[in-house]
KEMI-7490 format. One record per atom (N, C-alpha, C, O, CB): x, y, z; residue in one letter; atom name. Coordinates in pm, whole numbers. Glycine has a CB too. Layout:
<recs>
<<X, Y, Z>, 'A', 'CA'>
...
</recs>
This chain:
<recs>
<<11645, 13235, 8747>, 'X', 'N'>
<<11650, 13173, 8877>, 'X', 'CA'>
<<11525, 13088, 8894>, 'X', 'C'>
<<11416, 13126, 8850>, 'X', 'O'>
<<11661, 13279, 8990>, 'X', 'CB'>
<<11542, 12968, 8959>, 'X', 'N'>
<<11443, 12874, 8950>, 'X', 'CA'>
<<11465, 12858, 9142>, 'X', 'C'>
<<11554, 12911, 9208>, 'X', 'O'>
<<11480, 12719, 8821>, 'X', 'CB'>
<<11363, 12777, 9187>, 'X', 'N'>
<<11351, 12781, 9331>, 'X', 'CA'>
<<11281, 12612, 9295>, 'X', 'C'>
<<11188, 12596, 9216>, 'X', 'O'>
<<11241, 12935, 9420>, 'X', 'CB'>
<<11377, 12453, 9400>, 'X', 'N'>
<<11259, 12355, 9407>, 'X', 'CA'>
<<11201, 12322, 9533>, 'X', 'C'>
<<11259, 12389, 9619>, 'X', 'O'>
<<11293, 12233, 9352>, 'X', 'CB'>
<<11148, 12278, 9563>, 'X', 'N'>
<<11071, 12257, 9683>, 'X', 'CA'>
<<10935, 12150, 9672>, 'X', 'C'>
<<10858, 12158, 9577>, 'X', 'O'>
<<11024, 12403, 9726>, 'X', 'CB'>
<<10922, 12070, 9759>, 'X', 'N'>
<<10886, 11919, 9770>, 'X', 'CA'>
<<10722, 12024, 9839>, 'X', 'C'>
<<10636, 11962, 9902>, 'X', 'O'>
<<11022, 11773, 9904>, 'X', 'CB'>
<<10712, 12118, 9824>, 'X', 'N'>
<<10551, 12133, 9805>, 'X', 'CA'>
<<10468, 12121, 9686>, 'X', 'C'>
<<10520, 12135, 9575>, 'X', 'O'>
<<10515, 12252, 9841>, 'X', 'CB'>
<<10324, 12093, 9699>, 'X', 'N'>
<<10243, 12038, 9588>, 'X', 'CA'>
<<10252, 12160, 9522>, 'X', 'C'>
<<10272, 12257, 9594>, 'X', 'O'>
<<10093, 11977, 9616>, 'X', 'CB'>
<<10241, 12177, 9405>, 'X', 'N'>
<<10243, 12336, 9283>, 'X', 'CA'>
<<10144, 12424, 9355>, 'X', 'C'>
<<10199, 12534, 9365>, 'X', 'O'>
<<10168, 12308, 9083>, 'X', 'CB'>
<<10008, 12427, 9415>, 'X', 'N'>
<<9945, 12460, 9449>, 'X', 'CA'>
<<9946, 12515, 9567>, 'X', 'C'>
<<9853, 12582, 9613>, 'X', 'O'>
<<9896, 12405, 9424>, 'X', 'CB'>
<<10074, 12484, 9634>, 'X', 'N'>
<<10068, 12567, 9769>, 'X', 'CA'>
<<10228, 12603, 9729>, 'X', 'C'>
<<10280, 12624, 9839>, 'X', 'O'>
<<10024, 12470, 9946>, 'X', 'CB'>
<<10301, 12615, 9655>, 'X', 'N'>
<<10407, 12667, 9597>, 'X', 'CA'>
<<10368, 12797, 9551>, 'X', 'C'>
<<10415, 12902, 9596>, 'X', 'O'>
<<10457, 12584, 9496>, 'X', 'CB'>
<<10256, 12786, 9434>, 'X', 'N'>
<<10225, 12884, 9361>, 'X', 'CA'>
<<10149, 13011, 9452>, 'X', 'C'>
<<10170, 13130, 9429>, 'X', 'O'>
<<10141, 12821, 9250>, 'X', 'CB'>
<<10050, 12956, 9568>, 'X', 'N'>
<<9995, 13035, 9669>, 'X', 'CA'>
<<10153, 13122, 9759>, 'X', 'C'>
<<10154, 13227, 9824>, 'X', 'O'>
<<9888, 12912, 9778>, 'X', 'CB'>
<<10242, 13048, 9733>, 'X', 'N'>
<<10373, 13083, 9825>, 'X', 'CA'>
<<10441, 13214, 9768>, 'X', 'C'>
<<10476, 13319, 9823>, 'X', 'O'>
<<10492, 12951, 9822>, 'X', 'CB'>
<<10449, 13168, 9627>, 'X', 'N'>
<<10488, 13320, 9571>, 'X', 'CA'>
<<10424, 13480, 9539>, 'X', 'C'>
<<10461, 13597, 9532>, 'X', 'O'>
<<10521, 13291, 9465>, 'X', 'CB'>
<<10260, 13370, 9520>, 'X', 'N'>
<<10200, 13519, 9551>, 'X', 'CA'>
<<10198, 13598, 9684>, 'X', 'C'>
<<10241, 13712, 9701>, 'X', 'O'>
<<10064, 13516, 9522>, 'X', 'CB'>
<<10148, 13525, 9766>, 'X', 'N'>
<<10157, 13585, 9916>, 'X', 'CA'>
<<10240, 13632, 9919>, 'X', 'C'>
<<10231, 13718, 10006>, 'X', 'O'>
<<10158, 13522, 10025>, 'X', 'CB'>
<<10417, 13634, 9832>, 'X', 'N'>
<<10536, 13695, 9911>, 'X', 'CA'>
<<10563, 13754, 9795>, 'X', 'C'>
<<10682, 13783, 9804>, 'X', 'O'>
<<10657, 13605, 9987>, 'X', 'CB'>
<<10525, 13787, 9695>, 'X', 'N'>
<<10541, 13886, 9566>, 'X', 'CA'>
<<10705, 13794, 9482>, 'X', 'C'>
<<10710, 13855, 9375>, 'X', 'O'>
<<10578, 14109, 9641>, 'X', 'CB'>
<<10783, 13728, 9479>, 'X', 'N'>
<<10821, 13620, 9380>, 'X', 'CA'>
<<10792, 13646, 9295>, 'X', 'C'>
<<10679, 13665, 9251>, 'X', 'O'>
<<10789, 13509, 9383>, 'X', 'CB'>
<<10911, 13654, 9241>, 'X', 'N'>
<<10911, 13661, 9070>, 'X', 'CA'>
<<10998, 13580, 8984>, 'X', 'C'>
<<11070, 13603, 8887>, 'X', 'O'>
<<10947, 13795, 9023>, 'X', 'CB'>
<<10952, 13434, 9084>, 'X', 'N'>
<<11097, 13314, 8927>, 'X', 'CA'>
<<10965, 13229, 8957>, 'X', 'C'>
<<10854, 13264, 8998>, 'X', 'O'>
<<11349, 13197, 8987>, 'X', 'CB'>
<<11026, 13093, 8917>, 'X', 'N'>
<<10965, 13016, 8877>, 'X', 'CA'>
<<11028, 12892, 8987>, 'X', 'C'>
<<11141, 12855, 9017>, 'X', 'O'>
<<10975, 13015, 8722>, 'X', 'CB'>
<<10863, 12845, 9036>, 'X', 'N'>
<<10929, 12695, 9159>, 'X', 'CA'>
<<10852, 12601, 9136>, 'X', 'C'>
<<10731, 12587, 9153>, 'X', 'O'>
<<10921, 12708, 9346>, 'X', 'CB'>
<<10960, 12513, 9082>, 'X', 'N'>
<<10913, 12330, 9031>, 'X', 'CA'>
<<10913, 12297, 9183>, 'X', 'C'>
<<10974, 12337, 9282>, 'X', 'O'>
<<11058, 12202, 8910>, 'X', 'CB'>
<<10803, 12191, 9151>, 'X', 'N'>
<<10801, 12089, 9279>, 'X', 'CA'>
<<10862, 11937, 9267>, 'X', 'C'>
<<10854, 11862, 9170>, 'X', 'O'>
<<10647, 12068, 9321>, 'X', 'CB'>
<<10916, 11917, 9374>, 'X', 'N'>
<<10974, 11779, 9358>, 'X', 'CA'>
<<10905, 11705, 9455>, 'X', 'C'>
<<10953, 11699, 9568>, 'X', 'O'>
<<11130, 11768, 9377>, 'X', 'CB'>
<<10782, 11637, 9424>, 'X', 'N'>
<<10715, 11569, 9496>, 'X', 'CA'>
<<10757, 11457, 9582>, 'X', 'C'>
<<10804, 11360, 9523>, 'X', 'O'>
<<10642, 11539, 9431>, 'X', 'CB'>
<<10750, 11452, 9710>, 'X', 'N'>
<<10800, 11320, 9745>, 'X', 'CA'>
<<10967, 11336, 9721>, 'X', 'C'>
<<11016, 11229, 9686>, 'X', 'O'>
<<10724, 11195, 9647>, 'X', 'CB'>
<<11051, 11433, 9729>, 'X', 'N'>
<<11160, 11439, 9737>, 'X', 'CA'>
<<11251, 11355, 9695>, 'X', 'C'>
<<11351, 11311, 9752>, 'X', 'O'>
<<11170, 11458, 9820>, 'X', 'CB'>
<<11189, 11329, 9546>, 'X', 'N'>
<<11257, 11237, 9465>, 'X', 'CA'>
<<11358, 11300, 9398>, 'X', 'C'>
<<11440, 11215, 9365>, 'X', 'O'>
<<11175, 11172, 9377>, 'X', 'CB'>
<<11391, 11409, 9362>, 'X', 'N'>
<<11569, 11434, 9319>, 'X', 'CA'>
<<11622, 11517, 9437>, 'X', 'C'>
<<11738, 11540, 9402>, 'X', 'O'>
<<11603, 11539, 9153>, 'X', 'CB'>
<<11607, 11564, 9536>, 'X', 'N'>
<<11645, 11602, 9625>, 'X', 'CA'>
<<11740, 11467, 9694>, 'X', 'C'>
<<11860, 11471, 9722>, 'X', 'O'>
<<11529, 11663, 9689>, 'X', 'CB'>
<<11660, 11364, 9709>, 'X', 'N'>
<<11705, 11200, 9764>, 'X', 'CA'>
<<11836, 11203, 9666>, 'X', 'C'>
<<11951, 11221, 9708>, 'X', 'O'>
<<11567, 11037, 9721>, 'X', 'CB'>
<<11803, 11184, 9543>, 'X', 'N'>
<<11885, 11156, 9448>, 'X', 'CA'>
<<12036, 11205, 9495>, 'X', 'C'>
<<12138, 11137, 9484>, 'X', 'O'>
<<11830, 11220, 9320>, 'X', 'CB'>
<<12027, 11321, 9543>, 'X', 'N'>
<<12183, 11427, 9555>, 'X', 'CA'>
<<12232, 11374, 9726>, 'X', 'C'>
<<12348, 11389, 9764>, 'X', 'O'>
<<12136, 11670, 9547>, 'X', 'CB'>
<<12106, 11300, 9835>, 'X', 'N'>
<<12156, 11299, 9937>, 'X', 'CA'>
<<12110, 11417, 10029>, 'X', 'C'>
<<12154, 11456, 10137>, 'X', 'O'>
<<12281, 11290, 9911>, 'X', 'CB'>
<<12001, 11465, 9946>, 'X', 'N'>
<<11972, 11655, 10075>, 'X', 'CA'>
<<11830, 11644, 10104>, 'X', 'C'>
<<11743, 11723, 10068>, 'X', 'O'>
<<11992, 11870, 9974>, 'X', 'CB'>
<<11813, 11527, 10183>, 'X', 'N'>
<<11703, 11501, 10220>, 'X', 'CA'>
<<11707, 11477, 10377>, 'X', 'C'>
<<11793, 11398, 10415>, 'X', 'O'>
<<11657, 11399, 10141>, 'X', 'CB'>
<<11632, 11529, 10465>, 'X', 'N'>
<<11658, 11516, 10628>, 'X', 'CA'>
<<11506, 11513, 10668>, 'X', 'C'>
<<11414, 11583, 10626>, 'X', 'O'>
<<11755, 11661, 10711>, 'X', 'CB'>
<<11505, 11412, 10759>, 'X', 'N'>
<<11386, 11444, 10876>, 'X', 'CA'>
<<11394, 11494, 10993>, 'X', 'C'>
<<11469, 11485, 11091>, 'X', 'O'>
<<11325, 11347, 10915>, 'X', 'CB'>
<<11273, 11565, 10953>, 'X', 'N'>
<<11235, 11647, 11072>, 'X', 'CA'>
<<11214, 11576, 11191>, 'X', 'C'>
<<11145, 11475, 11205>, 'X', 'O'>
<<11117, 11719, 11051>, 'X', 'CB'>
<<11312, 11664, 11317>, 'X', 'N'>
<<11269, 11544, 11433>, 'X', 'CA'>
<<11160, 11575, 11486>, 'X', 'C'>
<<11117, 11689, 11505>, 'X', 'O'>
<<11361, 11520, 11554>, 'X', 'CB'>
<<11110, 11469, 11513>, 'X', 'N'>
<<10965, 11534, 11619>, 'X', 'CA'>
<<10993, 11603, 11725>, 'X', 'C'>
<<10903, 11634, 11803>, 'X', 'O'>
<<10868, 11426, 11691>, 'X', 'CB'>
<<11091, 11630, 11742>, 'X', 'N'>
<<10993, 11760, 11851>, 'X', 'CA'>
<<11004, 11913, 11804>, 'X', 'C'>
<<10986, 12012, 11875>, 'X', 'O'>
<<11063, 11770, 12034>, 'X', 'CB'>
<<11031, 11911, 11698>, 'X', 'N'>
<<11040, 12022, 11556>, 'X', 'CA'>
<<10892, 12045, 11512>, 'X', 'C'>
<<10851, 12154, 11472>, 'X', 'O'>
<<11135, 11949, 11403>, 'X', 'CB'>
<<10809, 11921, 11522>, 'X', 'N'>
<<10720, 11922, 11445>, 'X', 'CA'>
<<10569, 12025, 11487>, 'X', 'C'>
<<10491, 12096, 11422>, 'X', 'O'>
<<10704, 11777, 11431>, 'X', 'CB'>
<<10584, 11986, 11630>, 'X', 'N'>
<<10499, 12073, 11669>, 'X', 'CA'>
<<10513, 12183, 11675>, 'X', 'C'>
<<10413, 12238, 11720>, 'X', 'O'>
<<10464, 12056, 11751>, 'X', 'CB'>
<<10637, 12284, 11638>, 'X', 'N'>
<<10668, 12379, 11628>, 'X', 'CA'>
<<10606, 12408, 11491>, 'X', 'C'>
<<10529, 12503, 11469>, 'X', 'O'>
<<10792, 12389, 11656>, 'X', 'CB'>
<<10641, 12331, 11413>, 'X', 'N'>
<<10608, 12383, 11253>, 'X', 'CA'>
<<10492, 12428, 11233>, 'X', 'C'>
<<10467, 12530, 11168>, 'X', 'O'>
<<10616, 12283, 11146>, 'X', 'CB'>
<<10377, 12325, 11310>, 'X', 'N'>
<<10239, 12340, 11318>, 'X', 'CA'>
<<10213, 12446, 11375>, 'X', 'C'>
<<10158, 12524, 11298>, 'X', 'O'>
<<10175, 12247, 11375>, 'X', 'CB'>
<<10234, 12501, 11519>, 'X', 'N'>
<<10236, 12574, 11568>, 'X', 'CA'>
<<10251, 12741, 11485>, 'X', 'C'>
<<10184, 12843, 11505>, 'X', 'O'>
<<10312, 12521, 11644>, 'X', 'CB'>
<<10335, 12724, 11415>, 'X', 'N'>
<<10390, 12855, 11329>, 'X', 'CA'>
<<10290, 12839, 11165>, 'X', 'C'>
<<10304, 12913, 11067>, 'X', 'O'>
<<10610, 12834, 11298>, 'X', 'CB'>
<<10203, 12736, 11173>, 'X', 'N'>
<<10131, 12735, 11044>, 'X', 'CA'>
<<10216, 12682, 10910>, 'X', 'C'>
<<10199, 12718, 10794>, 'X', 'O'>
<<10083, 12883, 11019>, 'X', 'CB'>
<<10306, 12591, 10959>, 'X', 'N'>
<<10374, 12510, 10877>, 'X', 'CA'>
<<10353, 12336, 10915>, 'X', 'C'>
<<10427, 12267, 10986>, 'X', 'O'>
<<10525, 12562, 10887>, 'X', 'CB'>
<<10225, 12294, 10839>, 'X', 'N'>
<<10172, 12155, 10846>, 'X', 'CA'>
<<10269, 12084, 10718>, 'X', 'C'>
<<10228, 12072, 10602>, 'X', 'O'>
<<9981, 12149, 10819>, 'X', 'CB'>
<<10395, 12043, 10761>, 'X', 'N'>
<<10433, 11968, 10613>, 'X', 'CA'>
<<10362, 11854, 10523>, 'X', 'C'>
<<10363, 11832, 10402>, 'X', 'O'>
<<10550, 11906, 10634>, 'X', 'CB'>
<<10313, 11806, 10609>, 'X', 'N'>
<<10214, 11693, 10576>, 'X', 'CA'>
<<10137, 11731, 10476>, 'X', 'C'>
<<10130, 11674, 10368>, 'X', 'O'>
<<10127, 11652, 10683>, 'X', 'CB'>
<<10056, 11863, 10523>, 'X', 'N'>
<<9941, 11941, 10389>, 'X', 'CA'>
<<10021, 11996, 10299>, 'X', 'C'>
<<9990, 11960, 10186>, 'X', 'O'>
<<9830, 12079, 10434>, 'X', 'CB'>
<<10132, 12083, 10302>, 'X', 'N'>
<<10190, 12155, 10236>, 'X', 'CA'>
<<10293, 12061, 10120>, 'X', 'C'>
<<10357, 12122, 10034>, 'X', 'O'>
<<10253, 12248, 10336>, 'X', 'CB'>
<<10299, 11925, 10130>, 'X', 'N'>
<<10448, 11875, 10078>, 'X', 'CA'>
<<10321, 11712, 10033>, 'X', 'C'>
<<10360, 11605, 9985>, 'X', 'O'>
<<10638, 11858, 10251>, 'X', 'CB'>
<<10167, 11751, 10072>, 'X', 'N'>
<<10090, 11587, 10010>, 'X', 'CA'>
<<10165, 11482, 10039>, 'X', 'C'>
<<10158, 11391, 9957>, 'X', 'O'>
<<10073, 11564, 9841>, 'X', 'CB'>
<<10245, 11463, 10143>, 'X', 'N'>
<<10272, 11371, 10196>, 'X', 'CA'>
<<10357, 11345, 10357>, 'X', 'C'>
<<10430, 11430, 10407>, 'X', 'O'>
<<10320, 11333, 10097>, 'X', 'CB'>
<<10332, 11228, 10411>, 'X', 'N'>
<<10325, 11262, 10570>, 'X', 'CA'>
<<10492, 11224, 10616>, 'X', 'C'>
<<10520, 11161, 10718>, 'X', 'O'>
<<10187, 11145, 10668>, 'X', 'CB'>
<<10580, 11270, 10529>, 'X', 'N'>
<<10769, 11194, 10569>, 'X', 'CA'>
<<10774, 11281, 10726>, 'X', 'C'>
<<10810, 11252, 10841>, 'X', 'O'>
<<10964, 11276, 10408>, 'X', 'CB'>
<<10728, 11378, 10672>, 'X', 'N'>
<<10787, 11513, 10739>, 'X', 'CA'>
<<10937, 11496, 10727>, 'X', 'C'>
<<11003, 11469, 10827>, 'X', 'O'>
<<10741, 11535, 10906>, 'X', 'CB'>
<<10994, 11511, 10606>, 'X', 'N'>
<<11142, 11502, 10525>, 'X', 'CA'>
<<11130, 11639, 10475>, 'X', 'C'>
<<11015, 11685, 10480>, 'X', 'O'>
<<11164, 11373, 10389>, 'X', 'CB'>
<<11222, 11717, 10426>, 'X', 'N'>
<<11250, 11855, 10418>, 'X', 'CA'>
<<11405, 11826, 10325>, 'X', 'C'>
<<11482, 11743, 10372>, 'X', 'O'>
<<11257, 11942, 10593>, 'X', 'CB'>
<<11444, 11897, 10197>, 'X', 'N'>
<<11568, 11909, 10122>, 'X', 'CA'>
<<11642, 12032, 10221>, 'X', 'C'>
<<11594, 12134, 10270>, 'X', 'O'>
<<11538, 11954, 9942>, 'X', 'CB'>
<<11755, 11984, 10227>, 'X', 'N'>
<<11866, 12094, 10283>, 'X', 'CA'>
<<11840, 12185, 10182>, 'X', 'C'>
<<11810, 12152, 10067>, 'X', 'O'>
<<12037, 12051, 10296>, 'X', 'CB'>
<<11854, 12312, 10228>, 'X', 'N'>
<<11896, 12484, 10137>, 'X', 'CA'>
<<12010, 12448, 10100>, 'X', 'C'>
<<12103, 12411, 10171>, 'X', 'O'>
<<11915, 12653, 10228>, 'X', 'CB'>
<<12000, 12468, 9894>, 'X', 'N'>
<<12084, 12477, 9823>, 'X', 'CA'>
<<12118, 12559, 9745>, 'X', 'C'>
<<12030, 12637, 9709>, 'X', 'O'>
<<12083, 12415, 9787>, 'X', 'CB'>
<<12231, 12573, 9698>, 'X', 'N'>
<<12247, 12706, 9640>, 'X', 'CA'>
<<12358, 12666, 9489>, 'X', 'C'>
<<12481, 12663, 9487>, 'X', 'O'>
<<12326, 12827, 9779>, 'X', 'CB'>
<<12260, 12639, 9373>, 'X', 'N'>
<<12346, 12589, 9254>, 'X', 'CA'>
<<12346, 12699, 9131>, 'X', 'C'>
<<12239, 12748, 9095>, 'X', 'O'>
<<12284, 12438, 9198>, 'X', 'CB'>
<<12434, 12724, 9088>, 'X', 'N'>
<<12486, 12790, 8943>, 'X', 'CA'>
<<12513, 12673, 8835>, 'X', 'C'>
<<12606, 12592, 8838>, 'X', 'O'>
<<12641, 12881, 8964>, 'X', 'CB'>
<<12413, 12683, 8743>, 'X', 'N'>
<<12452, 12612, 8618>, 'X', 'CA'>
<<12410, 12635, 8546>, 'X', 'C'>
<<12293, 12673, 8537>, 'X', 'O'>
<<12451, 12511, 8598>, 'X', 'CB'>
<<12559, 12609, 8392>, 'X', 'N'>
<<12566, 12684, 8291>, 'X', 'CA'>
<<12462, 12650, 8232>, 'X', 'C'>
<<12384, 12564, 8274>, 'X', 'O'>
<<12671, 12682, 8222>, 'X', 'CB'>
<<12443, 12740, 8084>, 'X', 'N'>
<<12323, 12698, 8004>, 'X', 'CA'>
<<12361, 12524, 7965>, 'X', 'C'>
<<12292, 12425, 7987>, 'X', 'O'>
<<12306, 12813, 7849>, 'X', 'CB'>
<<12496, 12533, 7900>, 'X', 'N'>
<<12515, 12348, 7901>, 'X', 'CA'>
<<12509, 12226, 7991>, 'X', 'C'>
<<12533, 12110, 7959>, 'X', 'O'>
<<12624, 12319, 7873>, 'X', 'CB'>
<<12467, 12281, 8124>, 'X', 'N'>
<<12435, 12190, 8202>, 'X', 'CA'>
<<12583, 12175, 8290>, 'X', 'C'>
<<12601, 12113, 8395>, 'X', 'O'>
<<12376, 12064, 8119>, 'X', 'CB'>
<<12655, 12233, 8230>, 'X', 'N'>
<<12824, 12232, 8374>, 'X', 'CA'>
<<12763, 12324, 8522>, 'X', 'C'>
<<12694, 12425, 8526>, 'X', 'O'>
<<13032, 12378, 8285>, 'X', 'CB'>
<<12800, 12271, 8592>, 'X', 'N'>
<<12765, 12354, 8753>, 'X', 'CA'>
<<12904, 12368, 8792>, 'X', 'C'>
<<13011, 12307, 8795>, 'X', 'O'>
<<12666, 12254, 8893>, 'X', 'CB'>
<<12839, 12508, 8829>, 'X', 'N'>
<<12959, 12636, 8830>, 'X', 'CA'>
<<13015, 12591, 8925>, 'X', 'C'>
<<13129, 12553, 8948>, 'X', 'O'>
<<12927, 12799, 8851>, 'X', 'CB'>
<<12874, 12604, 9011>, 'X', 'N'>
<<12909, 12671, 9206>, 'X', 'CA'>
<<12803, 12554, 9249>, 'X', 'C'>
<<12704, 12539, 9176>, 'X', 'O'>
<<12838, 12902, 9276>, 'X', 'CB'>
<<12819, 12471, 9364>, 'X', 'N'>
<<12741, 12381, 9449>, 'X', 'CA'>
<<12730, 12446, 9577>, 'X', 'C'>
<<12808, 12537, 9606>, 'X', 'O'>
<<12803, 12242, 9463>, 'X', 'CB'>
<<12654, 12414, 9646>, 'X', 'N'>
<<12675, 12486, 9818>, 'X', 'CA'>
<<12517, 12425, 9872>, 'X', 'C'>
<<12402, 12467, 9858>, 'X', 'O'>
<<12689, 12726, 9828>, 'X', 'CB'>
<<12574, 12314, 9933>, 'X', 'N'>
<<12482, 12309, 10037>, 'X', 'CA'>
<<12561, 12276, 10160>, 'X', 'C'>
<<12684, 12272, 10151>, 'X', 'O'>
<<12369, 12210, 10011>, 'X', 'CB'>
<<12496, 12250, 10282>, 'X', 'N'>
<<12501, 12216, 10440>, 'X', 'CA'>
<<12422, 12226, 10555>, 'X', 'C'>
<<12360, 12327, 10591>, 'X', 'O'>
<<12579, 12266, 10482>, 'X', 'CB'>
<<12428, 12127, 10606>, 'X', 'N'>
<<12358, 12070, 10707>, 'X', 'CA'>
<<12351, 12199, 10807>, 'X', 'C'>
<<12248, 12187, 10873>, 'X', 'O'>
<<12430, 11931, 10765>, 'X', 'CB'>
<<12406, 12292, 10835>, 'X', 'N'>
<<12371, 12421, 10906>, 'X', 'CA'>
<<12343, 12493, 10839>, 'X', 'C'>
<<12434, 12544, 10774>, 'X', 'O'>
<<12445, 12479, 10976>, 'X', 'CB'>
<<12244, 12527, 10823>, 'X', 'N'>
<<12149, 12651, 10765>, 'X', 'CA'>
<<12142, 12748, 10754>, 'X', 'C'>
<<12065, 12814, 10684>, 'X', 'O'>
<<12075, 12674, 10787>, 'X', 'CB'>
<<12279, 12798, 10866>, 'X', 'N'>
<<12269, 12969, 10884>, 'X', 'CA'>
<<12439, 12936, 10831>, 'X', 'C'>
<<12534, 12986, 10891>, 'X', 'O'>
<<12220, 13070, 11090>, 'X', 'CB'>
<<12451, 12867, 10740>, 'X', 'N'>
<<12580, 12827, 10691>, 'X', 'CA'>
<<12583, 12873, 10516>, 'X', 'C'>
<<12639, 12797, 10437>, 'X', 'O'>
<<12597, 12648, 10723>, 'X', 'CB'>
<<12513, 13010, 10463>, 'X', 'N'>
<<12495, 13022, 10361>, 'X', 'CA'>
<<12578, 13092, 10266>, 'X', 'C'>
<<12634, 13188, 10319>, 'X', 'O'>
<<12405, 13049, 10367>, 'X', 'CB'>
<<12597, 13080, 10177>, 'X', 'N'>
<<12700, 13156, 10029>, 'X', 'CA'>
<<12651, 13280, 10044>, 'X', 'C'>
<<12534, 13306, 10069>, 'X', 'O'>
<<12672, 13100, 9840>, 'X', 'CB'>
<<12784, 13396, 10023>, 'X', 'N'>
<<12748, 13522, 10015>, 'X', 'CA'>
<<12710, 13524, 9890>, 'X', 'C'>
<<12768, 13454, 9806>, 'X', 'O'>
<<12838, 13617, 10050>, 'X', 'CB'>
<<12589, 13620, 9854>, 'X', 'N'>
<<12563, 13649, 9729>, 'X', 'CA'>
<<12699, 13708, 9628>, 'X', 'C'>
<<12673, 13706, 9507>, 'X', 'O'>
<<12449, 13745, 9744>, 'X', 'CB'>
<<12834, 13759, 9666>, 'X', 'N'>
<<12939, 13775, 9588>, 'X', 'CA'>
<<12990, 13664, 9533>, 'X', 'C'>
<<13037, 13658, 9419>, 'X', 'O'>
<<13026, 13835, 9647>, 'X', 'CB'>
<<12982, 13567, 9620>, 'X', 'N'>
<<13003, 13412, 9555>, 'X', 'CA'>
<<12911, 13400, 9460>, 'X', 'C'>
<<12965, 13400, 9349>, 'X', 'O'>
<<12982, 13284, 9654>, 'X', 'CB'>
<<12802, 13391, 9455>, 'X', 'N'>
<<12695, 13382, 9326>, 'X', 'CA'>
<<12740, 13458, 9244>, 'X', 'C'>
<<12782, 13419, 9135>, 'X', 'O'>
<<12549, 13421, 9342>, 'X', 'CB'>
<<12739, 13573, 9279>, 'X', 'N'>
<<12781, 13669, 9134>, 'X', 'CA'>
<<12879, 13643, 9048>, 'X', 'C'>
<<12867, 13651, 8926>, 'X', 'O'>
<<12821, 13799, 9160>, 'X', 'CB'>
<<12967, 13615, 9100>, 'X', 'N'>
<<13156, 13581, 9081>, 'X', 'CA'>
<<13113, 13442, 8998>, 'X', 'C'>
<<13140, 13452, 8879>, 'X', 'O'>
<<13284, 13540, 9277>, 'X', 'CB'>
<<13056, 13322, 9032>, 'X', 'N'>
<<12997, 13201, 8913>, 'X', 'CA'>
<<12943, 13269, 8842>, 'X', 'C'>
<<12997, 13261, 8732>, 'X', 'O'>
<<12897, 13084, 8945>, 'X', 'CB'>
<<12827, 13364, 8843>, 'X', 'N'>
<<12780, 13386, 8722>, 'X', 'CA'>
<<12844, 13474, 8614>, 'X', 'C'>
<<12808, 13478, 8496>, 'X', 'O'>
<<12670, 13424, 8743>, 'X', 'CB'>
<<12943, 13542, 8669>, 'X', 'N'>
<<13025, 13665, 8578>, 'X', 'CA'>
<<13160, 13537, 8492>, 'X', 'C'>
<<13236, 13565, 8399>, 'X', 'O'>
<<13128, 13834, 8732>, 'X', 'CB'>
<<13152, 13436, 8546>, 'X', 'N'>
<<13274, 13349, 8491>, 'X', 'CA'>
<<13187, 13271, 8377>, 'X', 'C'>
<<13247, 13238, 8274>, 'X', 'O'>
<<13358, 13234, 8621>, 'X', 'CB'>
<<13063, 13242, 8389>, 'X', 'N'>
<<13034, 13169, 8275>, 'X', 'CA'>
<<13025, 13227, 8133>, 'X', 'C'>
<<12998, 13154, 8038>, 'X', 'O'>
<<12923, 13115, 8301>, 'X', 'CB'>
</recs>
């Protein structure tokens, strides 16, 4: 299991220790393959001061000031590069049961 996220490695890597994580999270700087797929959204401002507020500065955390954020995705793919299972959406509390994950990974 891999995790990406448009934070700099350095506050990625601080991310997993603080929360005990145990895969591995590439950064996609500047939300350059995230763009690529279309799962790229800005944050509206009046979100923003919330973020800050809660100790989420995207600006510091992501080295750059979009305040753009990748939709939560949820991909299965094979070792050959076929994708099993896709799942993203614009509602967030709109997520794949982990039996769905399992069920792609027991078919490959």
């Amino acid at each position: 299991m891999i995790a990406v996220s448009p934070q700099t490695p350095d506050k990625s890597q601080a991310t997993l220790l603080k929360n005990f994580l145990e895969y591995q999270v590439l950064s996609d700087l500047g939300n350059k393959v995230a763009r690529q797929y279309g799962l790229v959204f800005q944050v509206p401002e009046w979100i923003r001061s919330l973020y800050i507020s809660w100790g989420s500065n995207l600006p510091a955390f992501n080295a750059d000031s979009s305040w753009e954020l990748p939709l939560p995705g949820t991909f299965v793919i094979a070792p050959d590069g076929t994708v099993l299972l896709s799942h993203a959406d614009t509602d967030i509390t709109n997520l794949l049961e982990p039996a769905e994950i399992l069920n792609a990974l027991e078919k490959r």
